[in-house]
ZAMARGU-4260 file (C-alpha; in steps of 0.2 Angstrom, whole numbers, plus 5000, padded with zeros to 4 digits):
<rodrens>
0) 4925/5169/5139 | 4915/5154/5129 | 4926/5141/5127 | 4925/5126/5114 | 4935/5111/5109
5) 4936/5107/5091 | 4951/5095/5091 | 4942/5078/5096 | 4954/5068/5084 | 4972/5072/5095
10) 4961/5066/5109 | 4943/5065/5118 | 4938/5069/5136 | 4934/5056/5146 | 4916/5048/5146
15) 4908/5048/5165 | 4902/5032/5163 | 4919/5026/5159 | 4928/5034/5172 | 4913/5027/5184
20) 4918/5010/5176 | 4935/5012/5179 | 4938/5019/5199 | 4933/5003/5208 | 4949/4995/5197
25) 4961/5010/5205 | 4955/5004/5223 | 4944/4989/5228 | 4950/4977/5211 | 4968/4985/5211
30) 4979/4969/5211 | 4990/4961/5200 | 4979/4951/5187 | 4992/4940/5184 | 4992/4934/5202
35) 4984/4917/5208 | 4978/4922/5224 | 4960/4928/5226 | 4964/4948/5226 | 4973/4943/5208
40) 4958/4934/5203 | 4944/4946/5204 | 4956/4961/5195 | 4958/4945/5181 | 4940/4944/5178
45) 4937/4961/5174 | 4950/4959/5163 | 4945/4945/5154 | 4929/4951/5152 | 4937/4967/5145
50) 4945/4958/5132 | 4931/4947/5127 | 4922/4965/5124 | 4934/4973/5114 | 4937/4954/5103
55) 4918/4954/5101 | 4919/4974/5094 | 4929/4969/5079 | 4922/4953/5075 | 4939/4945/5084
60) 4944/4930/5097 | 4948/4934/5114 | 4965/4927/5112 | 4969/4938/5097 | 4968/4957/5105
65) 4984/4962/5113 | 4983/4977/5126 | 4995/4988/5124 | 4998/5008/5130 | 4992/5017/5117
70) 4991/5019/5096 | 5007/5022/5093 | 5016/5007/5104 | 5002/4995/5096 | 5010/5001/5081
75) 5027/4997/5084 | 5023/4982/5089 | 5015/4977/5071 | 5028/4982/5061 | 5043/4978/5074
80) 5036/4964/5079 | 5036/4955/5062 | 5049/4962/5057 | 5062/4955/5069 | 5052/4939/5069
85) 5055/4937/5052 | 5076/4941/5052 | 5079/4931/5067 | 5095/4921/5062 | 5090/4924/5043
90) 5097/4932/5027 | 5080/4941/5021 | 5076/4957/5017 | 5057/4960/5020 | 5050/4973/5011
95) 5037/4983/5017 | 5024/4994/5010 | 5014/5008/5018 | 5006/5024/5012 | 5015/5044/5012
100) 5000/5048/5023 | 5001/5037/5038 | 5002/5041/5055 | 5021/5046/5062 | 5020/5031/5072
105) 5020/5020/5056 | 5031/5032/5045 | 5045/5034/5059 | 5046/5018/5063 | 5046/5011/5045
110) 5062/5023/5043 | 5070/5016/5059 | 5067/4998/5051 | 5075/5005/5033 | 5091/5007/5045
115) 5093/4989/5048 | 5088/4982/5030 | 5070/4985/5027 | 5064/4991/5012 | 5049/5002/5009
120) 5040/5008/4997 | 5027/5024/5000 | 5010/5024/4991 | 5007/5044/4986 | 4989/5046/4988
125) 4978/5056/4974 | 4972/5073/4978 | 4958/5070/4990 | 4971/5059/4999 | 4964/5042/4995
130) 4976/5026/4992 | 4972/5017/4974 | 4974/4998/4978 | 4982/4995/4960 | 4997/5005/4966
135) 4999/4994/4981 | 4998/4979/4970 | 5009/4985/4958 | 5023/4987/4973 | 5019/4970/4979
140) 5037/4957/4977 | 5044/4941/4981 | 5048/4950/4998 | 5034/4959/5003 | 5028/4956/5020
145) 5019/4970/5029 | 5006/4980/5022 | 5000/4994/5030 | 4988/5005/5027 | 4978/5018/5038
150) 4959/5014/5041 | 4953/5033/5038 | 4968/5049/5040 | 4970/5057/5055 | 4972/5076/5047
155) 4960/5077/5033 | 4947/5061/5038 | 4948/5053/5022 | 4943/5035/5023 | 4952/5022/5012
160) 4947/5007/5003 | 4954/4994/5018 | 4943/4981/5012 | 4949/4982/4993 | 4968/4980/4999
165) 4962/4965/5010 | 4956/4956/4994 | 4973/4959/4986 | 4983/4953/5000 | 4973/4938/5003
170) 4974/4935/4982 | 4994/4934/4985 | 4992/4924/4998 | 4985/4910/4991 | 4997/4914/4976
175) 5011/4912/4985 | 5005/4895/4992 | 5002/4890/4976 | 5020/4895/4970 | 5027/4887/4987
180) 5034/4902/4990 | 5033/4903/5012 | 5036/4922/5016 | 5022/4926/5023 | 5014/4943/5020
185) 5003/4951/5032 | 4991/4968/5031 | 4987/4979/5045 | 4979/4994/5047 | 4979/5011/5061
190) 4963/5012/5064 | 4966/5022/5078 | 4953/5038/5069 | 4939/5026/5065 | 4935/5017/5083
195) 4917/5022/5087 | 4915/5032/5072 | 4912/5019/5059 | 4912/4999/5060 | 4926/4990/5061
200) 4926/4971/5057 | 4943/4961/5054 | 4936/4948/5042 | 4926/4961/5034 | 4943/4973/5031
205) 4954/4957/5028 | 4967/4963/5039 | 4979/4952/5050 | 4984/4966/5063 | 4974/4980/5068
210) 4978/4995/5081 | 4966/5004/5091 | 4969/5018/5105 | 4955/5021/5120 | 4957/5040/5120
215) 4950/5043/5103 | 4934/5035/5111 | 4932/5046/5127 | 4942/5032/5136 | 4959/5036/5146
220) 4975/5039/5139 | 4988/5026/5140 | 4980/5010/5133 | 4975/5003/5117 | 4974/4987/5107
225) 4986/4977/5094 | 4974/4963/5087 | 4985/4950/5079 | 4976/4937/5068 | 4979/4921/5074
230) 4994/4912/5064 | 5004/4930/5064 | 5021/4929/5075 | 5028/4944/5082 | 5045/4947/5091
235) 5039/4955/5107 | 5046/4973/5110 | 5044/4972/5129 | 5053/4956/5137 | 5046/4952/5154
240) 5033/4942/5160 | 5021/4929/5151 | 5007/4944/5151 | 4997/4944/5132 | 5002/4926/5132
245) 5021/4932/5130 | 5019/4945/5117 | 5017/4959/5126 | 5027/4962/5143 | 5023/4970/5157
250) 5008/4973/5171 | 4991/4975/5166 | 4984/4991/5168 | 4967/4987/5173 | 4958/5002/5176
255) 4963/5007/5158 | 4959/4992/5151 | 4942/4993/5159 | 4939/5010/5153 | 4943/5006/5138
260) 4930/4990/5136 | 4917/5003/5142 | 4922/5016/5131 | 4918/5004/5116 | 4901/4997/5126
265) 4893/5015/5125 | 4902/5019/5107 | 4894/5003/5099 | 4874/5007/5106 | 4876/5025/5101
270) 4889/5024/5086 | 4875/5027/5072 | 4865/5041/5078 | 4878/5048/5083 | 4886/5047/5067
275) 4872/5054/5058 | 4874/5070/5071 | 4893/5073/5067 | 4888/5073/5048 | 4874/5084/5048
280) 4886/5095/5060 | 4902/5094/5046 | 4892/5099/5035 | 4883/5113/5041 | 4900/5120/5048
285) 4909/5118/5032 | 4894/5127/5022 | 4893/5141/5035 | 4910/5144/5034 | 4908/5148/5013
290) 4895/5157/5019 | 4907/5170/5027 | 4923/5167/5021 | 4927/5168/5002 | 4942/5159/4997
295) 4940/5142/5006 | 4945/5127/5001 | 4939/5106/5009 | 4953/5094/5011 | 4953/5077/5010
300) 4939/5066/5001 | 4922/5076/4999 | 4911/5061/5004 | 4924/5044/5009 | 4928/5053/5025
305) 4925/5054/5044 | 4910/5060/5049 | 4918/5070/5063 | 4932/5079/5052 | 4933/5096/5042
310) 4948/5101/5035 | 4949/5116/5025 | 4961/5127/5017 | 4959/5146/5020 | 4969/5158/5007
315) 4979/5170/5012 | 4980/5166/5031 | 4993/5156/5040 | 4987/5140/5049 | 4997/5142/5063
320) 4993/5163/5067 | 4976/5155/5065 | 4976/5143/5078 | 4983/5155/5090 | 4972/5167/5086
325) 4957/5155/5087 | 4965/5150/5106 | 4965/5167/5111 | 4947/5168/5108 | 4944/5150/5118
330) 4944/5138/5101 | 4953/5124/5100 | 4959/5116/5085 | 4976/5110/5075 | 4984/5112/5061
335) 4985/5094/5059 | 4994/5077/5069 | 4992/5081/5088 | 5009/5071/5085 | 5018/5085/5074
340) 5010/5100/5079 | 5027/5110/5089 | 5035/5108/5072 | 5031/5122/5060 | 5034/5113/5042
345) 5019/5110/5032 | 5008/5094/5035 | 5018/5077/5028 | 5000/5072/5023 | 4994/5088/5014
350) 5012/5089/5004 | 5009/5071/4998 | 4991/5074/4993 | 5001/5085/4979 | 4998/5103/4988
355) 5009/5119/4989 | 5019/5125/5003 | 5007/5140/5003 | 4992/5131/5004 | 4997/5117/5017
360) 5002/5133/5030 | 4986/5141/5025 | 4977/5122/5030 | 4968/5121/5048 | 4959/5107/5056
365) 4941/5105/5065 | 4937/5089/5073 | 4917/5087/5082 | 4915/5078/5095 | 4901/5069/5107
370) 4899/5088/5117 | 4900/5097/5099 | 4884/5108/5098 | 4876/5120/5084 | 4878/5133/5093
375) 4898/5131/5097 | 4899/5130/5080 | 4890/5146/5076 | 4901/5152/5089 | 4916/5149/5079
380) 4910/5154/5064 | 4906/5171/5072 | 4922/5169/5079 | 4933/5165/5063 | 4926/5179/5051
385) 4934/5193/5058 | 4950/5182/5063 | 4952/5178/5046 | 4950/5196/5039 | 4964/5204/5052
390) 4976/5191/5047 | 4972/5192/5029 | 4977/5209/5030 | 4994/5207/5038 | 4998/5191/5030
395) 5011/5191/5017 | 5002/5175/5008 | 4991/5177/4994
</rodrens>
């Protein structure tokens, strides 16, 4: 049976070149970075050179990226971090602002915050799930110190204005300077979706934290990247030893790290052809699917969106008798966060974009990929059109 993978954004295979980059780290360069002998030493200058690679990526310094083990801990970290930095023997009550869209890793950890004093306030995006800056200004306080906002959604690949919420939070900045008011207020961003896809520059979004995974970039799983703008103090999560100059405990793991670097190196020298590709691919897909399939519906922004993504609702058909049914034929996709997808409730995401029950179950994901090919997506297509006509038929949605 033919198989192919359509669900690049819960995670990629790794790159042969990265894995290649990565081995003599598991073996001949295994020690402990953070050792002085000579073993220690040679692990520590692949590691500094990986980090001077990912700084240079993002328009960062060296001293600013944080490694971490993944999205979701980088995360944490920001939001945490702050956080606790900011109540440490004092009466305040940050407030924090995010979006209804973002990633679990920000909305669950922004409700563990709201149990010990927080407040939040969550920006409903429009139809096409894209944030309007005004309504982030509009919730902006006295007490407002985070900010964060997703570079580009993880289920329906819309990208959002970053750069224009960077221009507001830099504005009360120098407002709150001005009024001698010392709260600091600080933005970050998930661009956990975006890495490889699109460029990414931290002066250019205006963002003071920004979170990075390596497995959305044909990297290894279990690393990632917190880049913290210099001037922004975080309470460490992990307390151990003075690794990520004391913000981040813990050994290093090398080989990931490395893997990671590499995964950026190819990404960056092949980032805009292969953009080009992945759109030319979306849309092909998306028009062969109307093609065959009356009744279908795109999710997310029609042109702000990630080249690689394709969202669509399908009438009349449950998303998750779909997916199975597209597994049983050796196609992989989701019904939405890799994160969520054991839960059978309707997407957070699509229910805050203003959607029905009925059309949020009736919604499926494709994510491309580098080893995406016409021809798998014929496949599919072939595949889909009598899928969807059996399960039409039995379905009790209309």
């Amino acid at each position: 049976m033919k198989k192919v993978y359509l669900d690049y954004a819960a995670t990629t295979p790794v790159h042969k070149k990265v894995k290649k980059a990565m081995e003599p780290y598991f073996s001949d360069n295994f020690a402990n970075p953070a050792t002085l002998h000579q073993f220690g030493q040679d692990a520590k200058i692949g590691l500094d050179k990986a980090r001077k690679r990912v700084a240079n990526f993002i328009g960062a310094k060296s001293k600013e990226v944080i490694f971490t083990s993944g999205g979701s801990e980088s995360d944490n970290l920001a939001l945490k971090g702050v956080f606790f930095k900011l109540t440490q023997n004092k009466d305040f009550t940050p407030h924090i602002i995010t979006s209804a869209i973002e990633h679990s890793a920000i909305i669950n950890t922004c409700n563990f915050l709201k149990k010990r004093g927080a407040k939040v306030s969550y920006i409903k995006p429009d139809k096409n799930g894209l944030i309007n800056p005004d309504d982030i200004k509009k919730e902006i306080n006295k007490n407002t110190t985070i900010v964060s906002i997703m570079h580009a959604n993880n289920e329906v690949g819309t990208i959002e204005p970053i750069k224009e919420i960077g221009k507001i939070i830099a504005n009360v900045k120098k407002n709150r300077q001005v009024n001698n008011n010392d709260t600091p207020i600080y933005f970050h961003t998930d661009a956990v979706q975006t890495l490889g896809h699109i460029p990414i520059n931290i002066d250019d979004l205006g963002v003071d934290m920004l979170t990075l995974s390596a497995h959305k970039l044909y990297g290894p799983k279990g690393v990632g990247v917190l880049f913290v703008r210099e001037g922004v103090e975080l309470e460490p999560l992990i307390h151990a030893g003075e690794q990520e100059r004391e913000r981040r405990g813990s050994t290093h793991n090398t080989p990931g790290i490395i893997g990671l670097a590499k995964a950026i190196d190819i990404a960056d020298s092949e980032m805009e052809e292969e953009k080009e590709r992945l759109i030319n691919l979306r849309n092909y897909f998306l028009q062969e699917i109307k093609n065959s399939i009356k009744r279908v519906q795109l999710n997310g922004h029609p042109n702000k969106r990630l080249p690689n993504n394709l969202n669509v609702t399908i009438k009349g058909v449950e998303g998750e008798a779909l997916l199975m049914s597209l597994d049983e034929a050796g196609i992989a996709v989701s019904t939405g966060s890799a994160c969520s997808s054991t839960r059978l409730i309707p997407s957070h995401v699509l229910m805050a974009m203003g959607m029905s029950h009925l059309r949020a179950h009736s919604s499926i994901r494709f994510s491309m990929g580098k080893y995406t090919k016409k021809k798998d997506i014929d496949y599919v297509v072939k595949q889909l059109k009598p899928i969807v006509k059996r399960l039409r038929e039995i379905s009790p949605l209309k």
